[in-house]
C-alpha positions in Angstrom: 99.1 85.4 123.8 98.5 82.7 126.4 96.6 83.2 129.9 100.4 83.5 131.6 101.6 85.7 129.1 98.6 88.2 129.4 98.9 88.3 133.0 102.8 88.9 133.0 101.9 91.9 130.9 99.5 92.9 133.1 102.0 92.8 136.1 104.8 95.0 133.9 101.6 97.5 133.5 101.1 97.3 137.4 104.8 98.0 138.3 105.7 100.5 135.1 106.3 103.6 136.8 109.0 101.6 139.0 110.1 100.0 135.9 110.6 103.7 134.5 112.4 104.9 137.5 114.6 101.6 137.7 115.7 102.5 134.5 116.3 106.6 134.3 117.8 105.8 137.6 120.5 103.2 136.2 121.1 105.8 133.3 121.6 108.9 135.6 123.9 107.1 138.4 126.2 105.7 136.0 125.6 101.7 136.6 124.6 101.6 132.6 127.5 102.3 131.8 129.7 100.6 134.0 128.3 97.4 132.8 128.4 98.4 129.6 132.1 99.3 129.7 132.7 96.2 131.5 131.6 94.2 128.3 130.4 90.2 127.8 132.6 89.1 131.7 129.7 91.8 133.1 130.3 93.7 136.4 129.3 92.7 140.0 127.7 94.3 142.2 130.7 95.3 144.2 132.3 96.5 141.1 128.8 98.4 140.1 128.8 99.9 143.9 132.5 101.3 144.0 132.3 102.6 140.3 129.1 104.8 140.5 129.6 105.6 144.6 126.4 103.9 145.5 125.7 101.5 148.4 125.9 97.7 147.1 122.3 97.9 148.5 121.5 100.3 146.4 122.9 98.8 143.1 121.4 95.6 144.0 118.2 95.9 143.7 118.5 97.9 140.6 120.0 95.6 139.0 117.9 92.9 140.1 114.6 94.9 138.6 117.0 95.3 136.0 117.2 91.2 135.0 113.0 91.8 135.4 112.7 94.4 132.8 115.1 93.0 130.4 118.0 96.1 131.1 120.5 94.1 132.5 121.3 90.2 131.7 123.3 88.4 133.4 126.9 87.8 132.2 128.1 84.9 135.2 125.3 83.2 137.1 127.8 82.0 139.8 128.8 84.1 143.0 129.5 86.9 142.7 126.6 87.4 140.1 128.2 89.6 137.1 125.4 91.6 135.5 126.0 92.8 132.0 124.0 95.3 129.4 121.1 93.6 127.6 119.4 94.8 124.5 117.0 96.9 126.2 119.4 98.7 128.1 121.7 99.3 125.4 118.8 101.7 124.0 118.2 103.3 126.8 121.7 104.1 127.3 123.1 104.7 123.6 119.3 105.7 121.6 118.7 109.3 121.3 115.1 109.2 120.8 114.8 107.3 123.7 116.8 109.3 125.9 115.1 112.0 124.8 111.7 110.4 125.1 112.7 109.4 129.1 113.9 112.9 130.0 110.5 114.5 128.3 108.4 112.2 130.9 110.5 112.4 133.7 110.2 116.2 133.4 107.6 116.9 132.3 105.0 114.4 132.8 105.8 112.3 135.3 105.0 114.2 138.5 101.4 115.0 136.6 100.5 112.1 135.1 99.3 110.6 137.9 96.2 113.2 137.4 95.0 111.7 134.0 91.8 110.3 135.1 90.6 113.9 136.3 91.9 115.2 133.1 89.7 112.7 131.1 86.7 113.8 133.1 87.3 117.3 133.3 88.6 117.9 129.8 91.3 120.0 131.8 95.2 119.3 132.0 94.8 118.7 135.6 98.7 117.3 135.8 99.6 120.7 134.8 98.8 121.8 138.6 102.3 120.4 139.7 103.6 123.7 138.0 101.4 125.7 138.6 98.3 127.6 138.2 97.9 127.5 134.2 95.1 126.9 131.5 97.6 125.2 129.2 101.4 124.5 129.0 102.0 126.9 126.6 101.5 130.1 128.8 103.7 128.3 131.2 106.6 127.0 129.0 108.5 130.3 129.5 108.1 130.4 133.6 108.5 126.7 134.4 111.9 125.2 135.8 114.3 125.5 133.3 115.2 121.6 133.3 111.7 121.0 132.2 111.7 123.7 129.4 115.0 122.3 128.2 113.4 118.5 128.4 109.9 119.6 126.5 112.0 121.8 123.8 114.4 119.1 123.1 111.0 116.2 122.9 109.3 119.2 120.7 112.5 119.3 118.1 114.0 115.8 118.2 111.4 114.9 115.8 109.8 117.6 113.6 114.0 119.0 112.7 114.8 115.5 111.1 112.1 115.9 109.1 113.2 119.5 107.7 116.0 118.7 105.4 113.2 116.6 103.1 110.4 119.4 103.6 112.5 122.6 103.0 112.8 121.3 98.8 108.9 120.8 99.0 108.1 123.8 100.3 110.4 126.0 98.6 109.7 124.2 95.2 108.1 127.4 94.3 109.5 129.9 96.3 107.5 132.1 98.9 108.1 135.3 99.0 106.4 135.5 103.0 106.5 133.0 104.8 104.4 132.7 108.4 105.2 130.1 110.8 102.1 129.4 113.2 103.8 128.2 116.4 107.6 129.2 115.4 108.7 128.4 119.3 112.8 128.8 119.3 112.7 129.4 115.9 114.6 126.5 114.3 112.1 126.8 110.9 112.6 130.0 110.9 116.0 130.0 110.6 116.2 126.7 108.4 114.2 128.3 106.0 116.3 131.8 105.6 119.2 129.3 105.4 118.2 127.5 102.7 116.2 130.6 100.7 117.9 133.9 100.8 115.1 135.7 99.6 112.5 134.4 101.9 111.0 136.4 104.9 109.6 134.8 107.9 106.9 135.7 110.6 106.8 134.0 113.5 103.6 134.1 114.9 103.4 133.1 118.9 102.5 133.7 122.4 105.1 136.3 123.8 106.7 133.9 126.1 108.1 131.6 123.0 108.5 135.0 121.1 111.0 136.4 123.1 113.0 133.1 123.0 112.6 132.8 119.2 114.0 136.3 119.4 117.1 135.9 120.6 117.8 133.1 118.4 117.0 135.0 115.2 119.5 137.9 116.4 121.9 134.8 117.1 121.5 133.7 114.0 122.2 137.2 112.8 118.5 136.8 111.0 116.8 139.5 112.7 116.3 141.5 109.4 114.3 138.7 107.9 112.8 136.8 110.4 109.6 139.4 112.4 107.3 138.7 114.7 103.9 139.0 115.7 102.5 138.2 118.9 99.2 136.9 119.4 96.8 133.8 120.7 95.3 132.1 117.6 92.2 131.4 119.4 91.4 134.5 120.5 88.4 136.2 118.8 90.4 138.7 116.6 93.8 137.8 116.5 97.0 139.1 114.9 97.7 137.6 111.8 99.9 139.1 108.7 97.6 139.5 105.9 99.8 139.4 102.6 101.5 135.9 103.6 101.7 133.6 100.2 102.8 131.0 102.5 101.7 129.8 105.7 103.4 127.0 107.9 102.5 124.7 111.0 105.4 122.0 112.6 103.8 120.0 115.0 101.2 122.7 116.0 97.9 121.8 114.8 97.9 118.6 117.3 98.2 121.2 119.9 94.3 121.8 119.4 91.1 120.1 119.3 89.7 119.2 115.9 86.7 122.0 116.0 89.5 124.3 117.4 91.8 123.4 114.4 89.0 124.4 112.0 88.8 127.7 113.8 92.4 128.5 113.3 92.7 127.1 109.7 89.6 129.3 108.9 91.2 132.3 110.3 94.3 131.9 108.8 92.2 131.5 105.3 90.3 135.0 105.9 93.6 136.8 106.5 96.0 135.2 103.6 93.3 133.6 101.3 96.1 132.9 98.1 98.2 131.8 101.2 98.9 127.7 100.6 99.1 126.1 104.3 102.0 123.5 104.9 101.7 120.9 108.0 104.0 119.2 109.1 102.5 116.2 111.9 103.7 112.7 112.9 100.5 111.0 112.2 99.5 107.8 113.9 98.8 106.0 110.7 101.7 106.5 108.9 103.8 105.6 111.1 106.4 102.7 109.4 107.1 101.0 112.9 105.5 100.2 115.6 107.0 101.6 118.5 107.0 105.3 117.1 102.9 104.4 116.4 103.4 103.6 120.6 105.1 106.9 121.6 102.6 108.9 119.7 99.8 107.1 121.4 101.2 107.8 124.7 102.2 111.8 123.5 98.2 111.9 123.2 98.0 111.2 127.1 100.5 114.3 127.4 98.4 116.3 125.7 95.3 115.1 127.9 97.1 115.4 130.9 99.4 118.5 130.9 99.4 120.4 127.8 95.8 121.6 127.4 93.1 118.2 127.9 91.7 118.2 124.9 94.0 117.7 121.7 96.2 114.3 120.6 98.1 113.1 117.6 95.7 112.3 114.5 95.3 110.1 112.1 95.5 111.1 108.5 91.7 111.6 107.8 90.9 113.2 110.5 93.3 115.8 110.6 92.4 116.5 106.7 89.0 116.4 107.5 89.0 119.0 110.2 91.2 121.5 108.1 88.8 120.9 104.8 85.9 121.8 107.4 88.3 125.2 108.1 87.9 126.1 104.0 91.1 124.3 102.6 91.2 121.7 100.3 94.5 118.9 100.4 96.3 119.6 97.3 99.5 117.4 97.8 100.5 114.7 100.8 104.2 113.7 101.6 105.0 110.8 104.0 107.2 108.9 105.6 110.1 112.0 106.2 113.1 112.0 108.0 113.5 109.1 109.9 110.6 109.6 112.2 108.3 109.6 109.4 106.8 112.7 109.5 104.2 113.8 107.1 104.0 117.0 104.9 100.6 117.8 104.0 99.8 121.0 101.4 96.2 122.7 101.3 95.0 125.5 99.1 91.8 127.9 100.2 89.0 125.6 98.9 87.4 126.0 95.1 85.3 124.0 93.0 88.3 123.4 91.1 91.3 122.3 93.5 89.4 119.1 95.5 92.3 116.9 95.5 91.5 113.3 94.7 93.2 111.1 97.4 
């Protein structure tokens, strides 16, 4: 990268929160679409003012950040200037994951991020704040505005369900009798699991506040019979924890916690269902097959730091192993690279002499 190139960079880093707003702006008031209805001739910004009932003032200089960011393009360079979609801004408008990935910061993290650099030095999510007065995000989920919670819940599944279709044959190679779900939330495991096994029981284990939600969609779901619950904080000293579970699985929850705290919970987990194998499900940050889902889990670690608890992240493969080995399990099997966010399936067995695995 030359000098002028590094620097241009530098200024898109110095302007990005405008550059954010610019574009989940353009998305919400319509102007994304009107120039992408209004094809390769483009739209003016006349046309772009009457069509989404802004001011021309207004859709002016978004569109004119737009040309900056690489949203919009322009379609006819004489007056009057006709702005069209560009590549960028066809993602934004027609990509799922980004749209989800947009309404997860503007929800949820915008407001707070700007609190990071306390959260660094405190080891506190100090964005949280903007909520309320909470310890983590997890106590809150069930009390914060509901467009938040629909935001973070749709963020939290977007991913981890693609990946279910290829993990419910793995785990259910050799069928579990009980199954327990660290972390259920709504339930969507849960649910996948008794769909696909109809023998298979499933305990949600939770803080009441996702309980009761996961609740109503088992009864939904008309599972209630063979879906329970159990109510409880992992980390607290002597937790709740069903003790004859042959199976025990975790979507997307063990980067909710430190490394030393996810050796604490794996160890628990392996005094109350030691013959229990533990499935994991994590995006991990080097096993990621393109670069910008490696970029979006880099920045989920600054959520983490600055409004889910301050001090857990997404992991790389070794560490995560490493930290649930220190917890007593040994990694009997690894799966990569599933659903189209290339999730990873890792399988651990309560450790023996005899079951070190040799990756």
């Amino acid at each position: 990268m030359r000098a002028v190139e590094a620097k241009f960079e530098a200024q898109r880093i110095a302007f990005a929160p405008f550059a954010f707003q610019c574009a989940w702006s353009m998305r919400e008031l319509g102007i994304l679409e009107c120039v992408s209805k209004a094809g390769k001739a483009g739209a003016s910004i006349a046309e772009i003012s009457k069509k989404c009932e802004i001011s021309e003032y207004g859709a002016q200089v978004l569109a004119e950040f737009g040309l900056g960011t690489g949203i919009l393009k322009l379609a006819a360079e004489k007056e009057p200037l006709k702005y069209a979609l560009g590549k960028i801004g066809f993602f934004i408008l027609q990509d799922e994951m980004t749209r989800v990935n947009m309404d997860f910061v503007q929800d949820v993290c915008y407001d707070g991020a700007k609190f990071l650099k306390d959260s660094i030095k405190n080891e506190k999510p100090e964005g949280l704040k903007v909520f309320g007065k909470w310890n983590t995000i997890y106590e809150a989920l069930s009390k914060l505005p509901q467009q938040m919670q629909k935001s973070w819940f749709a963020f939290d599944h977007f991913y981890s369900d693609i990946a279910f279709p290829e993990a419910l044959p793995i785990v259910f190679k050799n069928p579990p009798r009980k199954l327990v779900d660290i972390g259920g939330n709504t339930a969507k495991w849960a649910i996948a699991a008794c769909k696909y096994n109809p023998d298979v029981e499933v305990i949600i284990v939770d803080l009441p506040g996702q309980i009761s939600v996961a609740k109503r969609n088992a009864e939904n779901a008309g599972l209630s019979k063979r879906i329970l619950f159990c109510e409880t904080n992992i980390l607290s000293e002597n937790p709740k924890f069903p003790s004859d579970a042959d199976a025990v699985w975790m979507s997307q929850f063990l980067d909710c916690f430190s490394l030393e705290e996810i050796s604490s919970i794996v160890s628990r987990v392996g005094k109350a269902a030691p013959n229990a194998k533990i499935y994991v499900l994590e995006p991990l940050l080097d096993m990621q097959k393109f670069e910008a889902s490696a970029y979006s889990l880099q920045a989920t670690s600054l959520y983490f730091t600055c409004m889910a608890n301050g001090n857990s992240k997404m992991y790389n493969f070794a560490e995560l192993v490493n930290a649930i080995e220190k917890g007593g399990f040994a990694l009997q099997e690894s799966h990569h690279n599933l659903g189209a966010n290339a999730y990873s399936l890792l399988i651990f067995a309560i450790f023996t002499s005899k079951n070190v695995a040799g990756w």
